[in-house]
N, C-alpha and C positions, 0 to 999 in steps of 0.2 A: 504494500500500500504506500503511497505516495500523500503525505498528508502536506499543503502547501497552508502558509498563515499569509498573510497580506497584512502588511506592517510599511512605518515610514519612519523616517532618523527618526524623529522626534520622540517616540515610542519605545526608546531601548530599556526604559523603567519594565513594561510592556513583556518586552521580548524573553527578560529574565527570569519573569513573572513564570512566563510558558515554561523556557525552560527547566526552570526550577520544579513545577508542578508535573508534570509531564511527557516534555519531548525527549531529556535526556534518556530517564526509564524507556521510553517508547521504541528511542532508536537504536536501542542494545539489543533490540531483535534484529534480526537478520533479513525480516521480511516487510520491515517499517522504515523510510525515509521520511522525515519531517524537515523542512526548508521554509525560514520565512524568506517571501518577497517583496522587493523593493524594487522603482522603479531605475531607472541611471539618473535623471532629476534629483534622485532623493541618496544619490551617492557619495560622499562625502571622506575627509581622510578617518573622522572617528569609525564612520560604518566599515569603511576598510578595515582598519584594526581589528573591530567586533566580526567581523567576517572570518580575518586569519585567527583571530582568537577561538572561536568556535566553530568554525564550520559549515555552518548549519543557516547562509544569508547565499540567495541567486540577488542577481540583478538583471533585470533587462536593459536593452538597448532603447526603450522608449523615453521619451521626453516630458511626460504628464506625469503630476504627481497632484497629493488626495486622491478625493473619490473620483476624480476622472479619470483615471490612471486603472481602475477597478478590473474592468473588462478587458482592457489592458493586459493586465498581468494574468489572466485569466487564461487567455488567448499563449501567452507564455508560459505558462504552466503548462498544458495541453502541449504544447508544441515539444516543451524540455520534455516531458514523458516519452512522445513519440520518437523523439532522436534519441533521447538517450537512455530510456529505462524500459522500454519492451523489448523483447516478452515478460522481463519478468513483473515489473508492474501488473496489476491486475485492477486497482481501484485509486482514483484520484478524488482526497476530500480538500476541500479547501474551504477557509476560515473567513471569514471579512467581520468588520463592524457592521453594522446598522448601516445603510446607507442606500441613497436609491437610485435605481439604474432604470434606461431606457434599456429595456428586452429589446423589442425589435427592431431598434435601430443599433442597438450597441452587441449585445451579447448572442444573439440567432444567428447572425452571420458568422463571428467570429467563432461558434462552435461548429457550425457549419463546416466552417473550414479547414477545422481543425479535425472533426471524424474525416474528410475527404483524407487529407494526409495522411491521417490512421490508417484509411484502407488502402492508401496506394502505397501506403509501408507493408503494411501486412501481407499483399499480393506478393509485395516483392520478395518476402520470406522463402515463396513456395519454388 
């Protein structure tokens, strides 16, 4: 399982919190990745740090950050899995705040897009 958070610098109170509670135990399985994300907006020298300190921070290449950013990294998640974590991925949960999205204009497509890529990786399996 592939468990993504969606987090911003600001947040690293936040982040510790998780860890602490949680992601650590979680990712001592063998069968559990947990990764918060951050946008490249929201990249900085401390998040650097916090990244090679732990491990456990992506970034994308996009340029929005808060909640427009959302669908965003979503979109990036989906994507990181299909490059880089199938087959053995089998489930993708991802975390957000409270926040609200335009479905379909923002998120329909980009899952969209993202199964297509799925299956034209998978075909390529065979």
């Amino acid at each position: 399982m592939f468990a993504a958070v969606f987090s911003t610098t600001t947040f690293r109170h936040r982040r510790d919190a998780v860890r602490e509670a949680w992601l650590e135990a979680a990712t001592h399985s063998a069968s559990v990745v947990a990764k918060f994300v951050l946008t490249g907006a929201e990249r900085d020298e401390q998040s650097d740090a916090e990244a090679a300190q732990h491990g456990d921070m992506l970034f994308s290449n996009d340029r929005l950050s808060g909640y427009r950013s959302i669908s965003h990294k979503t979109y990036f998640v989906l994507e990181h899995v299909v490059r880089n974590l199938l087959p053995a991925v089998y489930s993708v949960v991802a975390a957000v705040q409270p926040s609200f999205l335009d479905w379909h204009a923002s998120i329909c497509p980009l899952l969209f897009a993202a199964a297509a890529a799925a299956i034209t990786t998978m075909h390529s399996w065979k």
